[in-house]
mmJSON file of the N, C-alpha and C atoms, coordinates in Angstrom:
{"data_MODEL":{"atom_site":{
"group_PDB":["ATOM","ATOM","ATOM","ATOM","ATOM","ATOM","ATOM","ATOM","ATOM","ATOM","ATOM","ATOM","ATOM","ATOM","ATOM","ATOM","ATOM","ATOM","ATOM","ATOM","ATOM","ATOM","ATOM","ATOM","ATOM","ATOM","ATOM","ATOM","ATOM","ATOM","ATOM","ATOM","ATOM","ATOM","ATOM","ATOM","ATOM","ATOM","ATOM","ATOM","ATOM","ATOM","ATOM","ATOM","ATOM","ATOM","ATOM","ATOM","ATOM","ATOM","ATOM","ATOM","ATOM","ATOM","ATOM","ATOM","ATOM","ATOM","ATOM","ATOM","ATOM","ATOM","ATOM","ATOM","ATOM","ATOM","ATOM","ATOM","ATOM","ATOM","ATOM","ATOM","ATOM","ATOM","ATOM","ATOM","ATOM","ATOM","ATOM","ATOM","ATOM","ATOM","ATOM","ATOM","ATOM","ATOM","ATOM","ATOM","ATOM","ATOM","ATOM","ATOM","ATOM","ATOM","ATOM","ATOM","ATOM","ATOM","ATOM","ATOM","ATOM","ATOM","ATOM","ATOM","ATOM","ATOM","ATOM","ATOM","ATOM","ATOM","ATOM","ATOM","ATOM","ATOM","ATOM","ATOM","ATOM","ATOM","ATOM","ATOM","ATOM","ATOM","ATOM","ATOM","ATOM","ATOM","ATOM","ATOM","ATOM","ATOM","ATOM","ATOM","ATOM","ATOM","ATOM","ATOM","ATOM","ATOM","ATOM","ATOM","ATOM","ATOM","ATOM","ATOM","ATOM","ATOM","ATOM","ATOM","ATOM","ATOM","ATOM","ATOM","ATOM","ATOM","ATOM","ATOM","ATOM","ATOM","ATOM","ATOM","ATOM","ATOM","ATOM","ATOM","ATOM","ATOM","ATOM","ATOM","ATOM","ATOM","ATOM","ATOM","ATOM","ATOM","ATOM","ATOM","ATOM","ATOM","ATOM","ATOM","ATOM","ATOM","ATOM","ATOM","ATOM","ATOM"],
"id":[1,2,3,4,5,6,7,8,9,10,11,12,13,14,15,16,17,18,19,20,21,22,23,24,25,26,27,28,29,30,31,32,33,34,35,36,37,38,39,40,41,42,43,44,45,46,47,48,49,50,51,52,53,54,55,56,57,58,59,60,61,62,63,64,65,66,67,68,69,70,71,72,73,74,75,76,77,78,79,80,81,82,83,84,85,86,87,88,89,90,91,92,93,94,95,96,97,98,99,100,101,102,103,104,105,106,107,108,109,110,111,112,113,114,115,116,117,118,119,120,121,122,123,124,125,126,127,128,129,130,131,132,133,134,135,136,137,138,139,140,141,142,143,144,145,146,147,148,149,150,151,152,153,154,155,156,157,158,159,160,161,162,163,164,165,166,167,168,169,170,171,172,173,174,175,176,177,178,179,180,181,182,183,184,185,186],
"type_symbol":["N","C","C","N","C","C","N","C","C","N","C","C","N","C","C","N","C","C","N","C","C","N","C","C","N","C","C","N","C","C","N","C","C","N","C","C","N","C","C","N","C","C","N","C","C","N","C","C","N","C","C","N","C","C","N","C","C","N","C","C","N","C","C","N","C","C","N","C","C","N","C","C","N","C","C","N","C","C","N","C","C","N","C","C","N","C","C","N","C","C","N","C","C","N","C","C","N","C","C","N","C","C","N","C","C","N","C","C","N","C","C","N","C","C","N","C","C","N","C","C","N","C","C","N","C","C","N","C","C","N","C","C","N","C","C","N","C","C","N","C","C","N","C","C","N","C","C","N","C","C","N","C","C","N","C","C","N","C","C","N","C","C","N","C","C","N","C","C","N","C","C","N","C","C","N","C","C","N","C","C","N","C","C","N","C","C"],
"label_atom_id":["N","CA","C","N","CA","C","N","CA","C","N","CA","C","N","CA","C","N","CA","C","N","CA","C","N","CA","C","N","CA","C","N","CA","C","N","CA","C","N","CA","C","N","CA","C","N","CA","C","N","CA","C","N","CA","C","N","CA","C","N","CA","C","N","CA","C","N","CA","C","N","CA","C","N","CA","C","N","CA","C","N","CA","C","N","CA","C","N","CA","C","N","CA","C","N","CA","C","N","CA","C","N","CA","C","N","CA","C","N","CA","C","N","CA","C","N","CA","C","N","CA","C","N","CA","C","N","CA","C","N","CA","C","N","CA","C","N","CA","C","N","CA","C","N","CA","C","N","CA","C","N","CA","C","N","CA","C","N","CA","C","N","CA","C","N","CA","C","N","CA","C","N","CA","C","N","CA","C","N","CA","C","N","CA","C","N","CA","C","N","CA","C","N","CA","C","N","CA","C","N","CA","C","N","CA","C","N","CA","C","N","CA","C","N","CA","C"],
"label_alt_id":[null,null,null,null,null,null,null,null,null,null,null,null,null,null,null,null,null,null,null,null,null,null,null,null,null,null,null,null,null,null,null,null,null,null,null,null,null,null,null,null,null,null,null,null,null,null,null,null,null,null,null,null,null,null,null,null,null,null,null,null,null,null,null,null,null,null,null,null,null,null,null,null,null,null,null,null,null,null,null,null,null,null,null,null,null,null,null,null,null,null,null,null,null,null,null,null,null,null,null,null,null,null,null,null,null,null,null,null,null,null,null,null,null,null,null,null,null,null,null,null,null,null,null,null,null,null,null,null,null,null,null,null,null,null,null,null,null,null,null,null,null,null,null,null,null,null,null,null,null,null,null,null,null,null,null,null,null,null,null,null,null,null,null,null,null,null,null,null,null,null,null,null,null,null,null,null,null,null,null,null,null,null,null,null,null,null],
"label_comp_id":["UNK","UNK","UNK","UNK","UNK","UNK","UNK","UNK","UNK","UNK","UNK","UNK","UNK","UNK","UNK","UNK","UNK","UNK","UNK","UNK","UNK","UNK","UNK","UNK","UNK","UNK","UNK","UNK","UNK","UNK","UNK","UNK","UNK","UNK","UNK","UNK","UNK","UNK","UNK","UNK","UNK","UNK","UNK","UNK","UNK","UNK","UNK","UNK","UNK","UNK","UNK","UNK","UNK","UNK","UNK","UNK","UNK","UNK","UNK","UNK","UNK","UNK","UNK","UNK","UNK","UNK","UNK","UNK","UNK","UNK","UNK","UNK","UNK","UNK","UNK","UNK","UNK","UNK","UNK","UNK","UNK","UNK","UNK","UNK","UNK","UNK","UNK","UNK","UNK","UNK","UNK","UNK","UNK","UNK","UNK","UNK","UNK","UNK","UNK","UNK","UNK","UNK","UNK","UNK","UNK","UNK","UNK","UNK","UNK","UNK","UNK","UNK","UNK","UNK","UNK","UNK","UNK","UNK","UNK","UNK","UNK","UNK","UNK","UNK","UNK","UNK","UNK","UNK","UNK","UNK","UNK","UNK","UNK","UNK","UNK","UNK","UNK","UNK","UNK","UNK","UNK","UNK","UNK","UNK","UNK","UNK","UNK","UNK","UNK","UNK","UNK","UNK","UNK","UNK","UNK","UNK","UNK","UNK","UNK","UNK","UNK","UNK","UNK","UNK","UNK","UNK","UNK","UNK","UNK","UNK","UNK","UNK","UNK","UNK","UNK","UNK","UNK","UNK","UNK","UNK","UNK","UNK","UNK","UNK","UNK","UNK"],
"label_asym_id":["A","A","A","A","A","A","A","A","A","A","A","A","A","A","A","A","A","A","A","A","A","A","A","A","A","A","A","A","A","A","A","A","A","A","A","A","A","A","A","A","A","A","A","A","A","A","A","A","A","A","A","A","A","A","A","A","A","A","A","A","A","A","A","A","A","A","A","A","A","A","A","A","A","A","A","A","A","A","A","A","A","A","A","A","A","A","A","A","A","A","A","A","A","A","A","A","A","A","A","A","A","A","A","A","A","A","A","A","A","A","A","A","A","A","A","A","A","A","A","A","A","A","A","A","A","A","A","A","A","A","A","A","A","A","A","A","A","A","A","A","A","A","A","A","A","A","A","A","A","A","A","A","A","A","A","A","A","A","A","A","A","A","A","A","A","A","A","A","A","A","A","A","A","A","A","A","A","A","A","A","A","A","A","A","A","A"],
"label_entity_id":["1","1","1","1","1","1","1","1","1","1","1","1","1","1","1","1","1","1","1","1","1","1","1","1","1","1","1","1","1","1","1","1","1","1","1","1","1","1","1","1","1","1","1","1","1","1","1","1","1","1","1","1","1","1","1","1","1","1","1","1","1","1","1","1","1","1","1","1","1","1","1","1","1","1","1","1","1","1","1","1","1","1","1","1","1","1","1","1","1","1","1","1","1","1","1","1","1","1","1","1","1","1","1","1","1","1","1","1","1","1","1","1","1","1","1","1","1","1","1","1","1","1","1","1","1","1","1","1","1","1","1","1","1","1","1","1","1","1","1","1","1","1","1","1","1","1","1","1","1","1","1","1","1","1","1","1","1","1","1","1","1","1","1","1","1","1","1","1","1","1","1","1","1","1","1","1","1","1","1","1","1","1","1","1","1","1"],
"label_seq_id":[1,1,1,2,2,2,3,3,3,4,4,4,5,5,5,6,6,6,7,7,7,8,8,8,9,9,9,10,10,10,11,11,11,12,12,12,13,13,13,14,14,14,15,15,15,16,16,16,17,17,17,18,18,18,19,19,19,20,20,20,21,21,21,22,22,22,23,23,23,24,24,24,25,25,25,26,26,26,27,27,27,28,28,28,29,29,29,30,30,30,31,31,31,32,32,32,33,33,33,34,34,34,35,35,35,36,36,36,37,37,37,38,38,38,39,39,39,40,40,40,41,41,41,42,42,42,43,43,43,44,44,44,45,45,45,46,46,46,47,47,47,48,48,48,49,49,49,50,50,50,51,51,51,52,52,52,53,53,53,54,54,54,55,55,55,56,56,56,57,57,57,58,58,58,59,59,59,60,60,60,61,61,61,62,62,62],
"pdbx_PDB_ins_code":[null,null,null,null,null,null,null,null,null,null,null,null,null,null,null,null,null,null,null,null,null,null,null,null,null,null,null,null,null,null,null,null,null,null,null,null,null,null,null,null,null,null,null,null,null,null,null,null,null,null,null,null,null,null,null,null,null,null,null,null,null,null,null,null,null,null,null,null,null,null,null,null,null,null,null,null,null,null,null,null,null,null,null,null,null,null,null,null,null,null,null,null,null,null,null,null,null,null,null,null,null,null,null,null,null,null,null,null,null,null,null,null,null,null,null,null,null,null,null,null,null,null,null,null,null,null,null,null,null,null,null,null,null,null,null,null,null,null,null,null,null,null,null,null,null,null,null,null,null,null,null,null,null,null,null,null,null,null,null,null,null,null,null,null,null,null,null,null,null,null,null,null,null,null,null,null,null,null,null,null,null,null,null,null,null,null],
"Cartn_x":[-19.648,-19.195,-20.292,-19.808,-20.802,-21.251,-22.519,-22.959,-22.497,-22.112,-21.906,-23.05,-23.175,-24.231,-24.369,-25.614,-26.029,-25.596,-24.915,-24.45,-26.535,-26.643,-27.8,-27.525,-26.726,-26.77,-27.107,-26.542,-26.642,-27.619,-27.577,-28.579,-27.973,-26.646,-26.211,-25.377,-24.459,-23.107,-23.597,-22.177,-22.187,-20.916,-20.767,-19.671,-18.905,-17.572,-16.629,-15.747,-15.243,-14.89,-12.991,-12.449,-10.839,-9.903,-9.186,-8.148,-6.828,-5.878,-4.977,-3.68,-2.847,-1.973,-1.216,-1.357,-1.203,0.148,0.568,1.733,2.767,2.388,3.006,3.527,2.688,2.517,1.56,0.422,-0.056,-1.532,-2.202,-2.983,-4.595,-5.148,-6.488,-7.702,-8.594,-9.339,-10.726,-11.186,-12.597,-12.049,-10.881,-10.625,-11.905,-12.162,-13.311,-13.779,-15.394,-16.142,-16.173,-16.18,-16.202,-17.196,-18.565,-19.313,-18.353,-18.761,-17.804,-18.152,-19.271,-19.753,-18.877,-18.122,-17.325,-18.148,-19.132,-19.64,-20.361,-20.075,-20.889,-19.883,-18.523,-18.08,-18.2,-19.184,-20.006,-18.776,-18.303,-17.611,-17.514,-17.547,-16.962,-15.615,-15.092,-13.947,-13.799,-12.254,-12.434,-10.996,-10.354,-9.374,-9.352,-8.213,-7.811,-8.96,-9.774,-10.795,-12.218,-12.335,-13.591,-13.55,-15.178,-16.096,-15.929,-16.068,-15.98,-17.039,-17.605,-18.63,-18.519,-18.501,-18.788,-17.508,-16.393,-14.786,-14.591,-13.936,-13.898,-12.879,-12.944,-11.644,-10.799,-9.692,-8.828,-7.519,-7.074,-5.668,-4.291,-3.977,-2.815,-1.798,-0.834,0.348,1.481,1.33,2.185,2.266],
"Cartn_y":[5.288,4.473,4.426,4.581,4.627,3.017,3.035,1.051,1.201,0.425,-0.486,-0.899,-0.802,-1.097,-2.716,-3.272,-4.783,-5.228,-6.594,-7.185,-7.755,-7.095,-7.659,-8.855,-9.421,-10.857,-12.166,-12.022,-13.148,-12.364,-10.761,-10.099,-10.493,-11.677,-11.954,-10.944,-10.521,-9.558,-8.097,-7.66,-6.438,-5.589,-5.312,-4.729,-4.028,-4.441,-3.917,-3.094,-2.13,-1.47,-1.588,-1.684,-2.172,-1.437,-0.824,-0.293,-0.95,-0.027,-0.66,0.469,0.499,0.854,1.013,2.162,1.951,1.459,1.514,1.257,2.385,3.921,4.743,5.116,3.491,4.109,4.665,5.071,6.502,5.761,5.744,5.18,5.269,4.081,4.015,3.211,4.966,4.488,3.843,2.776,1.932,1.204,0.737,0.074,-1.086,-1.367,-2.879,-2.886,-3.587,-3.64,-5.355,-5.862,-7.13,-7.865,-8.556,-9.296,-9.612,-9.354,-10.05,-11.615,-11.714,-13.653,-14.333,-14.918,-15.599,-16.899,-17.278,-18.475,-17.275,-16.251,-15.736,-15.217,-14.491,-13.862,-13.108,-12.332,-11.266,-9.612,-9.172,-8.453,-7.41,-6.338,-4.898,-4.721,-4.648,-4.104,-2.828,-2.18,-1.174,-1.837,-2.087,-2.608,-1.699,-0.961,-0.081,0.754,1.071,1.891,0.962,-0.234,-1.038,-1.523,-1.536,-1.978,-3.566,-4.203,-5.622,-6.2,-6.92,-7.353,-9.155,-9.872,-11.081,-11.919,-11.508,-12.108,-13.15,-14.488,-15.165,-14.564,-14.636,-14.358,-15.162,-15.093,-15.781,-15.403,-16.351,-16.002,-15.276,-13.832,-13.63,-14.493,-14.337,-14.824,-14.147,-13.125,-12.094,-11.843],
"Cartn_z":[12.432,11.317,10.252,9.429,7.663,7.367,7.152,6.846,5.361,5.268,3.377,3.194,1.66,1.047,0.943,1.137,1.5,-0.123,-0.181,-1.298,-1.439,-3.301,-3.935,-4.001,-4.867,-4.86,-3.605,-2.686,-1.665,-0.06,-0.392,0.851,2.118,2.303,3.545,4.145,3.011,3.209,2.884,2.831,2.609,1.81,0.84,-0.063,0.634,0.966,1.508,0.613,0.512,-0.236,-0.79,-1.392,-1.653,-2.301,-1.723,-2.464,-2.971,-3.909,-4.796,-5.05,-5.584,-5.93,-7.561,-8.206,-9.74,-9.923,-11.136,-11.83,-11.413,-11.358,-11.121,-9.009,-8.187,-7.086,-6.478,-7.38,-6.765,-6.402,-5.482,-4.646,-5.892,-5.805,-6.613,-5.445,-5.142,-3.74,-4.619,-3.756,-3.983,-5.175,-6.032,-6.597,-6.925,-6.013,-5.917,-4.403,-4.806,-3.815,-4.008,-2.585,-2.337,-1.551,-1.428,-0.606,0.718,2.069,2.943,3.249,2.352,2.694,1.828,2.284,1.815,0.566,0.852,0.306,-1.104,-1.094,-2.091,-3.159,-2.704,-3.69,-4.709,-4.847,-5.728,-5.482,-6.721,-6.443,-7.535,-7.696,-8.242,-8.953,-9.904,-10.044,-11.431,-11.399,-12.578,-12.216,-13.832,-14.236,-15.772,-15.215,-16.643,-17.367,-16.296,-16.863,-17.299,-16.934,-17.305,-15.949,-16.281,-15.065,-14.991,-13.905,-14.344,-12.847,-13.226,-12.156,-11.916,-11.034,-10.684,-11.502,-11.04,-11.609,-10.322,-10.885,-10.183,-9.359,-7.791,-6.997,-6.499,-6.819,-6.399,-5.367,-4.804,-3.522,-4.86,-3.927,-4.841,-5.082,-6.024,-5.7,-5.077,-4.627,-4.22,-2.684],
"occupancy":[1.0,1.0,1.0,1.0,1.0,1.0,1.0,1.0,1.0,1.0,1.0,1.0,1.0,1.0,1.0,1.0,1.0,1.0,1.0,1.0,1.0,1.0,1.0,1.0,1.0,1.0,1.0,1.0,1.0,1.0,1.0,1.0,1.0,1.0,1.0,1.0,1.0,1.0,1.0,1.0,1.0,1.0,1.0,1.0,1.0,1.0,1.0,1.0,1.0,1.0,1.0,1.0,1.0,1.0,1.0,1.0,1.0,1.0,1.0,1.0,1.0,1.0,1.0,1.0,1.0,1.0,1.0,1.0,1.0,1.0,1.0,1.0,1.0,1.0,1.0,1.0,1.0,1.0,1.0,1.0,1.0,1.0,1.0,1.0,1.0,1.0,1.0,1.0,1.0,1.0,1.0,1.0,1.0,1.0,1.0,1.0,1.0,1.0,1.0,1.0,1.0,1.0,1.0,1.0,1.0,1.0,1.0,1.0,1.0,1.0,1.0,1.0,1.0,1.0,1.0,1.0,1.0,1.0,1.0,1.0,1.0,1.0,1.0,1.0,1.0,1.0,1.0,1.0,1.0,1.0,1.0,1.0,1.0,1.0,1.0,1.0,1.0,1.0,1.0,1.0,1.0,1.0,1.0,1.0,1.0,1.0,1.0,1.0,1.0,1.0,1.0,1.0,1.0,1.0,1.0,1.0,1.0,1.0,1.0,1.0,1.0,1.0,1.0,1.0,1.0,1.0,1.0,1.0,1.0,1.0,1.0,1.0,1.0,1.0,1.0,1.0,1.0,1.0,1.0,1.0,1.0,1.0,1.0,1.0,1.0,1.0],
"B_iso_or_equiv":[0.0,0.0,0.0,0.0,0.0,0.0,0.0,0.0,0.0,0.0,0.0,0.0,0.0,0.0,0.0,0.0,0.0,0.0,0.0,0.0,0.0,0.0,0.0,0.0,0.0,0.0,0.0,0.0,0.0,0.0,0.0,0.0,0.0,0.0,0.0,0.0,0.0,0.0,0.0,0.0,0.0,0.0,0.0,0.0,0.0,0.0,0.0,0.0,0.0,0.0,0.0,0.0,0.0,0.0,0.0,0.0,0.0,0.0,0.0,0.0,0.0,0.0,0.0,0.0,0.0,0.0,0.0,0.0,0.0,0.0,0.0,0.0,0.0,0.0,0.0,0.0,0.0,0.0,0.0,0.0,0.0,0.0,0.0,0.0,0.0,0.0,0.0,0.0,0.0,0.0,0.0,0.0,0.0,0.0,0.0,0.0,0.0,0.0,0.0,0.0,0.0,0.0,0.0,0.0,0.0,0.0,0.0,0.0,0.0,0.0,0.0,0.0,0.0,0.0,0.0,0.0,0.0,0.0,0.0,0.0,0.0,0.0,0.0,0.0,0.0,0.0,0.0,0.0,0.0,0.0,0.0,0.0,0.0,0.0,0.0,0.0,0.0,0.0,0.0,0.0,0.0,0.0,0.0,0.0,0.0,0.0,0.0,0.0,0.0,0.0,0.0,0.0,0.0,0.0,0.0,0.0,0.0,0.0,0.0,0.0,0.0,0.0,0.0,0.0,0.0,0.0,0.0,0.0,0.0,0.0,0.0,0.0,0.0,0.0,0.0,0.0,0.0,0.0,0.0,0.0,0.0,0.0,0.0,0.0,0.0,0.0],
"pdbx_formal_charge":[null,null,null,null,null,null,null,null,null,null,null,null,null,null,null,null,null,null,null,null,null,null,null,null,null,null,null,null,null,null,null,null,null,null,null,null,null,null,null,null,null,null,null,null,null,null,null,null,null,null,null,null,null,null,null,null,null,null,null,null,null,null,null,null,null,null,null,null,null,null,null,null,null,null,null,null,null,null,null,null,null,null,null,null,null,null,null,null,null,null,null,null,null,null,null,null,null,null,null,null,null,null,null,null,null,null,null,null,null,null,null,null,null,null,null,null,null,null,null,null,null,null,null,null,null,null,null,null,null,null,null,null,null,null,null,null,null,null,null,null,null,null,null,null,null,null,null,null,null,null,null,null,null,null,null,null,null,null,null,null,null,null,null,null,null,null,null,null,null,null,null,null,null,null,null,null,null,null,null,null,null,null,null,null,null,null],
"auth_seq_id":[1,1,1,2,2,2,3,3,3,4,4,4,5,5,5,6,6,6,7,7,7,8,8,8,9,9,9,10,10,10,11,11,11,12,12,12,13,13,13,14,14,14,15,15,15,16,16,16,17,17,17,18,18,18,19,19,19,20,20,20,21,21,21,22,22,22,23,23,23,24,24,24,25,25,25,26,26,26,27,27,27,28,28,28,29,29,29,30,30,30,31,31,31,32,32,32,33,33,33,34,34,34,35,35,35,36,36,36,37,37,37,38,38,38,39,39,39,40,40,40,41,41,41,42,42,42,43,43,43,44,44,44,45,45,45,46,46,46,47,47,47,48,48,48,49,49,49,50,50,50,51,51,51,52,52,52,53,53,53,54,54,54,55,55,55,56,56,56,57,57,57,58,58,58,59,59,59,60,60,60,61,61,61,62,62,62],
"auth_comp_id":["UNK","UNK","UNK","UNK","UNK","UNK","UNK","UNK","UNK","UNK","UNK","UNK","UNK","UNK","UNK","UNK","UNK","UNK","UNK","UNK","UNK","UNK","UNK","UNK","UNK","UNK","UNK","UNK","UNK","UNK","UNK","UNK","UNK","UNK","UNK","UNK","UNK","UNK","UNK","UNK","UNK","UNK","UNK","UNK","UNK","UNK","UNK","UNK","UNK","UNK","UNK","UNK","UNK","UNK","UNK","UNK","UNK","UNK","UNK","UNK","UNK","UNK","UNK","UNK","UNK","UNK","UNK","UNK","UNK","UNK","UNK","UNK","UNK","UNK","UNK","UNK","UNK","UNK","UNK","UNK","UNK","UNK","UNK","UNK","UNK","UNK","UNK","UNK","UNK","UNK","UNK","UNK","UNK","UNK","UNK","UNK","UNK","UNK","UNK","UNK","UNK","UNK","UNK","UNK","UNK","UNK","UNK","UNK","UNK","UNK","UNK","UNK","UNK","UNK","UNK","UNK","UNK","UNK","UNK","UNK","UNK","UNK","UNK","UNK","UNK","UNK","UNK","UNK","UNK","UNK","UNK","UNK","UNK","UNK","UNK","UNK","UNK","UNK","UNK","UNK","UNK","UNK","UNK","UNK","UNK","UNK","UNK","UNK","UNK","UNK","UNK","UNK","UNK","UNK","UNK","UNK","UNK","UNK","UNK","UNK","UNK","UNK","UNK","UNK","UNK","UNK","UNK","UNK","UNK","UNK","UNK","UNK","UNK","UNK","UNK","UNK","UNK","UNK","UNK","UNK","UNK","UNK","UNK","UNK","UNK","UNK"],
"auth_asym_id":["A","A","A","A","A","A","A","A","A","A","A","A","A","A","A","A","A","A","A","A","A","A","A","A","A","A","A","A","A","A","A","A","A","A","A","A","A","A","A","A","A","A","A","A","A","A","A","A","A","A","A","A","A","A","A","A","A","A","A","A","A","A","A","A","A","A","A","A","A","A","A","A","A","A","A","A","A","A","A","A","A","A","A","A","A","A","A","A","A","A","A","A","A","A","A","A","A","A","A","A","A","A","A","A","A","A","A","A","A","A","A","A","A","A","A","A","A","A","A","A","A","A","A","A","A","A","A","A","A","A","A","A","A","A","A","A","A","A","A","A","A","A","A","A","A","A","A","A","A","A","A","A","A","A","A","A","A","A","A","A","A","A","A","A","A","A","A","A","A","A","A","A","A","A","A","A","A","A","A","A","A","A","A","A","A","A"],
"auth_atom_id":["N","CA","C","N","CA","C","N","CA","C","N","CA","C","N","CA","C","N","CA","C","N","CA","C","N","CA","C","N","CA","C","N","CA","C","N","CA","C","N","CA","C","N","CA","C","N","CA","C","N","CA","C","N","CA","C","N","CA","C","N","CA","C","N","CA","C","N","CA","C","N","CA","C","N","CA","C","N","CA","C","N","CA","C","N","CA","C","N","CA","C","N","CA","C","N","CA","C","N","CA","C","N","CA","C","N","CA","C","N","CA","C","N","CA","C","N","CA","C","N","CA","C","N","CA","C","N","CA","C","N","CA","C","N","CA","C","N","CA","C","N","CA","C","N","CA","C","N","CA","C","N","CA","C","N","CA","C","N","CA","C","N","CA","C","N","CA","C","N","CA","C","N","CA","C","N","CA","C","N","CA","C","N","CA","C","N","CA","C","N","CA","C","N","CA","C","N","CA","C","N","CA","C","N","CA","C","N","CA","C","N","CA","C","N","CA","C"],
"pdbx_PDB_model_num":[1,1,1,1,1,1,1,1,1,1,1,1,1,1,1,1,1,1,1,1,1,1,1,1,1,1,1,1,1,1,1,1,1,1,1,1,1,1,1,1,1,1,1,1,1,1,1,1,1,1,1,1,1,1,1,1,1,1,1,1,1,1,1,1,1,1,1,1,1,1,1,1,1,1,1,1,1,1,1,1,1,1,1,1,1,1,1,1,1,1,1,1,1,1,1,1,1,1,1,1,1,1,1,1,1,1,1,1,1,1,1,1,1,1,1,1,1,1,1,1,1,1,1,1,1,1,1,1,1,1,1,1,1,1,1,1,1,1,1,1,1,1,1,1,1,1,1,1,1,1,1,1,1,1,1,1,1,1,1,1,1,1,1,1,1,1,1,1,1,1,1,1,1,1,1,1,1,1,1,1,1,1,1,1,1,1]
}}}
């Protein structure tokens, strides 16, 4: 098994990696990397082609 890279921010976790699904269906791999420490929430994303770093996370509605 491959280690994830240690989350900089909190050094507790570790960036779990997240996939997604486009508009067309068609699978978008590492979408976002996520801290697995819950008390930290430090996270990765690319939304429409921009980088986006430390977005608050929230429970879907879906």
């Amino acid at each position: 098994m491959d280690k994830f890279p240690q989350c900089l921010k909190c050094s507790k976790g570790v960036l779990i990696p997240l996939s997604d699904y486009g508009r067309d269906g068609s699978e978008i791999r590492f979408k976002a990397w996520v801290c697995s420490n819950p008390e930290c929430g430090h996270n990765i994303r690319i939304d429409n082609g921009e980088v986006s770093i430390g977005k608050v996370i929230k429970q879907s509605e879906k």
